[in-house]
C-alpha positions as CSV (number, residue, x, y, z in Angstrom):
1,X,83.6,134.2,115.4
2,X,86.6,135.8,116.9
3,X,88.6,138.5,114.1
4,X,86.9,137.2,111.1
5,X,88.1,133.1,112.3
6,X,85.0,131.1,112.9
7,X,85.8,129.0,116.3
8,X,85.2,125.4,116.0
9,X,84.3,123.7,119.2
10,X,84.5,119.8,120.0
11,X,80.5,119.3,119.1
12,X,81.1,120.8,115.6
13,X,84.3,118.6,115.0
14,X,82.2,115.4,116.4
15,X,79.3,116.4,113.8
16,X,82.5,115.6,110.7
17,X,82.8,112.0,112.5
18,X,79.3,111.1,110.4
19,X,81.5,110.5,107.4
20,X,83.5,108.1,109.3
21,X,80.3,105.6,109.4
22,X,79.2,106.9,106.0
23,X,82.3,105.2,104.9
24,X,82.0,102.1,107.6
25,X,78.4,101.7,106.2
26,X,80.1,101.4,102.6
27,X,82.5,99.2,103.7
28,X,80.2,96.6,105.5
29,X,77.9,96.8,102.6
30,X,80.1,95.7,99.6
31,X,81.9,93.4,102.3
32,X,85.2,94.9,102.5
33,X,87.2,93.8,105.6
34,X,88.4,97.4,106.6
35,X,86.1,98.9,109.2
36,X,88.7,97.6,112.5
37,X,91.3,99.9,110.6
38,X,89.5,102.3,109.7
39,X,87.8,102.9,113.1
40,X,91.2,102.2,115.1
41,X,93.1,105.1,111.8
42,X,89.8,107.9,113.3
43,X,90.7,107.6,116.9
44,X,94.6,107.3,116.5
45,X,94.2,110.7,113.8
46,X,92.3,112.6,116.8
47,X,94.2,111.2,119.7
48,X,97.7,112.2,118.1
49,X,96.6,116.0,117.0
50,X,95.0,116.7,119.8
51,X,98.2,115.8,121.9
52,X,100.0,117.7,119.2
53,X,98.2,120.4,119.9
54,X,98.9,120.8,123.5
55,X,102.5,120.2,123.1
56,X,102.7,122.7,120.0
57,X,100.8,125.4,122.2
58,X,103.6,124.5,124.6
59,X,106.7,124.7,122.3
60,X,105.0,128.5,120.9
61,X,105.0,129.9,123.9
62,X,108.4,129.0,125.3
63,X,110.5,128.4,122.0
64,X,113.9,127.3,122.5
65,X,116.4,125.6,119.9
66,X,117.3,122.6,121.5
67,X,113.3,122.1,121.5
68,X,113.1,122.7,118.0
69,X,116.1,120.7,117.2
70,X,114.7,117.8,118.9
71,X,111.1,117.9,117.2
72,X,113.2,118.0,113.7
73,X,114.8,115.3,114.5
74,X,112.2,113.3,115.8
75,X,110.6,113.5,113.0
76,X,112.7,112.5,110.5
77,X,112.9,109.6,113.2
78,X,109.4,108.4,112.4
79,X,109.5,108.8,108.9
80,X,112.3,106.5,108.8
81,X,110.8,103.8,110.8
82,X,107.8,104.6,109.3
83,X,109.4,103.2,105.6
84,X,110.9,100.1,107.7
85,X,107.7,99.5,108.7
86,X,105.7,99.8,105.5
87,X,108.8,97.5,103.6
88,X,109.5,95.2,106.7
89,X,110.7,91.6,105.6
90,X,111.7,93.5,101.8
91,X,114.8,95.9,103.1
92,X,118.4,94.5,103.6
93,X,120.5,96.4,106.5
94,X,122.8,97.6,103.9
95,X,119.4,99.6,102.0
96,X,117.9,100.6,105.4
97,X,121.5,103.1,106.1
98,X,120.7,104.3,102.3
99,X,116.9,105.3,103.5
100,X,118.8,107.1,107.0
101,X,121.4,108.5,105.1
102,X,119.0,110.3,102.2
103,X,116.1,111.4,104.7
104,X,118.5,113.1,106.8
105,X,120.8,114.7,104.0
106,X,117.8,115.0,101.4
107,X,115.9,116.8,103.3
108,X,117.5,118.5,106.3
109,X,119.5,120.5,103.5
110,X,116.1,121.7,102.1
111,X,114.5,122.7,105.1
112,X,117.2,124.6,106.4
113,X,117.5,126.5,103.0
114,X,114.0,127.4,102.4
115,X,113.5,128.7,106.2
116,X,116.8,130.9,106.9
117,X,117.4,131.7,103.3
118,X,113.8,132.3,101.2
119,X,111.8,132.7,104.4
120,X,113.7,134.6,106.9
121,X,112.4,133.3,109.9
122,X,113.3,135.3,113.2
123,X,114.8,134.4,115.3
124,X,116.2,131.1,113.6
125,X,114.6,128.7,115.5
126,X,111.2,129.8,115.5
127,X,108.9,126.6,115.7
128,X,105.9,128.2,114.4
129,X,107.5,128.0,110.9
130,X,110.1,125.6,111.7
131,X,107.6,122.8,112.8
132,X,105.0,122.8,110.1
133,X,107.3,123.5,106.9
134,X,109.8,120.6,107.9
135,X,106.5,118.3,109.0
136,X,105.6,118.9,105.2
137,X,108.7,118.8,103.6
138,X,109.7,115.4,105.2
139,X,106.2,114.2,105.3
140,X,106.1,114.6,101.2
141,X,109.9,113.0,101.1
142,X,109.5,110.2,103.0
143,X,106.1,109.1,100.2
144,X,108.7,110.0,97.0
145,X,111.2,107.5,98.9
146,X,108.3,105.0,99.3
147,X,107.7,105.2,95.5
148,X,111.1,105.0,94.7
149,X,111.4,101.8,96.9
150,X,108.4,100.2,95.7
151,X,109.5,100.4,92.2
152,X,113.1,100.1,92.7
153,X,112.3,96.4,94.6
154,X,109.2,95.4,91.6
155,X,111.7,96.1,88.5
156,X,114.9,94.5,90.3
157,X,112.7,91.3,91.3
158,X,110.8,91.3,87.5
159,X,114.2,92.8,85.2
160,X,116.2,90.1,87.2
161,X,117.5,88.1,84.5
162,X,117.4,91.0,81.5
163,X,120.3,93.1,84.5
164,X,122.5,89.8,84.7
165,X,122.2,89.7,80.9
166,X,123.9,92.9,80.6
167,X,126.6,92.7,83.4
168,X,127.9,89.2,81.3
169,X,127.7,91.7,78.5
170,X,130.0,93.7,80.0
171,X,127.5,96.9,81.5
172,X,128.4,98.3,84.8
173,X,126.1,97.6,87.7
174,X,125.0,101.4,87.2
175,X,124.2,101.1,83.5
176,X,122.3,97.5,83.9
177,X,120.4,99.6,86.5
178,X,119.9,103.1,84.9
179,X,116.7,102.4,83.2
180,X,115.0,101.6,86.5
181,X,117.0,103.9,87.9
182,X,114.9,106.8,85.9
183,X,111.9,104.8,86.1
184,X,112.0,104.7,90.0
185,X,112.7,108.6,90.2
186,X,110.1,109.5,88.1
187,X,107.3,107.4,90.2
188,X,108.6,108.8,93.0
189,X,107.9,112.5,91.9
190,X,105.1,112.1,90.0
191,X,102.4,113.0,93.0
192,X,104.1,115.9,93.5
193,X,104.1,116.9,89.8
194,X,100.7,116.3,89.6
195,X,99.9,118.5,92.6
196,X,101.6,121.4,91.1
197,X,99.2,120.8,87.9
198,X,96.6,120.8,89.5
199,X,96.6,123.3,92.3
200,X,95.0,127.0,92.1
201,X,92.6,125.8,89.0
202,X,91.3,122.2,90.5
203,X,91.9,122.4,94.3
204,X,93.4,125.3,96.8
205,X,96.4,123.4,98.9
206,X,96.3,122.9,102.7
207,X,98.7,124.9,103.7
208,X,97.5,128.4,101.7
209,X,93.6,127.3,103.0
210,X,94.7,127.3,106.4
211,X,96.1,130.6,106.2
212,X,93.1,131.9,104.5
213,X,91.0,130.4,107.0
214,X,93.0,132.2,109.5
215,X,92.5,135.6,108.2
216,X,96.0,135.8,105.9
217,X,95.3,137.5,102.6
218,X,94.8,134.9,99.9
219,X,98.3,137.1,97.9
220,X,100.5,136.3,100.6
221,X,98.7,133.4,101.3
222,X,99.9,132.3,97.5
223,X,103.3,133.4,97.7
224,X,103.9,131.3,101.1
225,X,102.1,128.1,98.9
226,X,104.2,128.4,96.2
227,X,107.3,128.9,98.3
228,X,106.7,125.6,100.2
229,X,105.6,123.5,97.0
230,X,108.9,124.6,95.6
231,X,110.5,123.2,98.8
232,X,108.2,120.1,98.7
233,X,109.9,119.4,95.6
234,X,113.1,120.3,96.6
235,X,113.1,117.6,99.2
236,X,111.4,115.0,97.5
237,X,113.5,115.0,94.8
238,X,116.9,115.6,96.5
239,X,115.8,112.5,98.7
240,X,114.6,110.2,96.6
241,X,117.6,111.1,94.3
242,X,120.3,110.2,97.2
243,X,118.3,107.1,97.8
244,X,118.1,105.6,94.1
245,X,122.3,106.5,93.6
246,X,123.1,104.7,96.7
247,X,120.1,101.9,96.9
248,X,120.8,100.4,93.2
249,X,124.4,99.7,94.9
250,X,122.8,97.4,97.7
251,X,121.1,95.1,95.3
252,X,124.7,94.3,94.1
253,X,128.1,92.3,95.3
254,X,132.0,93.5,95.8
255,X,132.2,91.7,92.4
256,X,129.5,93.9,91.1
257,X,127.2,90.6,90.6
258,X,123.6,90.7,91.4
259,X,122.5,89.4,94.4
């Protein structure tokens, strides 16, 4: 133990691994053709944080703004192709420049706000702050945008004939679409809603049990968590908004007829 933080070393971390083939023995007992992904998810989660982790110990000790810049950027980079991924074969290219255009301005916007305005971090480009409240932020976007996409694609497939029946009715390609619309922003924030319920009285966050863990008093500790759930928000909802006012457009023609 080292000023109140007890020190984990590579032995203790191994010794969580047994819930890994607690779940692999599950798996293979009901039958359940997961264990490959679940084994090859384990040792891509440790090789990436621990490689994180050296390059993070890296970028804190010499912190410059290009470098922060460019760990931003990358990734909003991977969230992106992280949502082609997940939808390959279901996005058109005209949808996939709505999905760059509202991670970048739904939730760079955010970011910047909540550090230089409600945080105050010093100097500006501080990666200790910058990296892990923008990793959140954009990690917690880019699954409201996958909501929204999800739902957006199942009611446009399913509603197909009940939205041509209101365009020869004379609706706009914005009213046909405004009920899934709605229905596609509130899917997409509803995690997010619920994790706000539920957090303090059911379950203490990540973010403010890492801080406590570190020695932070649980007050400030608080104040940070509700700051960055407010920013969570922020950028989920700002995204996913951007997304659902532009994407509805791609699922129509110049003649406003559905394609």
């Amino acid at each position: 133990m080292s000023d109140g933080i007890i020190q984990l070393n590579f032995l203790q971390v191994a010794l969580a691994y047994i819930f890994v083939l607690i779940v692999l023995f599950f798996l293979r007992r009901r039958g359940i053709q997961r264990e490959k992904e679940l084994i090859f998810a384990s040792l891509r989660m440790t090789i990436q944080l621990i490689a994180v982790g050296y390059i993070l110990t890296f970028v804190f000790e010499q912190p410059h703004p290009l470098v922060t810049l460019a760990i931003v950027l990358i990734m909003v980079g991977f969230a992106i192709l992280t949502l082609f991924r997940k939808f390959k074969g279901k996005l058109s290219h005209r949808i996939k420049k709505v999905i760059v255009l509202s991670m970048t301005l739904g939730t760079l916007p955010v970011v910047l706000y909540f550090l230089l305005i409600v945080i105050r971090v010093e100097p500006y480009y501080n990666p200790q702050y910058f990296v892990p409240i923008t990793g959140m932020i954009i990690g917690n976007s880019m699954t409201g945008i996958s909501l929204g996409i999800h739902t957006m694609l199942n009611r446009f497939n399913h509603q197909k004939h009940e939205i041509e029946e209101s365009l020869i009715l004379g609706a706009t390609p914005k009213q046909a679409s405004n009920q899934i619309i709605n229905d596609s922003f509130d899917a997409a924030i509803m995690p997010t809603l619920n994790s706000m319920l539920g957090m303090g009285i059911i379950f203490l966050p990540g973010m403010m049990t890492g801080q406590i863990l570190s020695g932070v008093a649980p007050n400030m500790a608080i104040l940070y968590q509700i700051g960055i759930m407010l920013g969570i928000l922020g950028g989920v909802s700002l995204a996913t908004y951007l997304f659902l006012q532009l994407g509805y457009r791609t699922f129509f023609n110049h003649q406003k007829q559905l394609i």
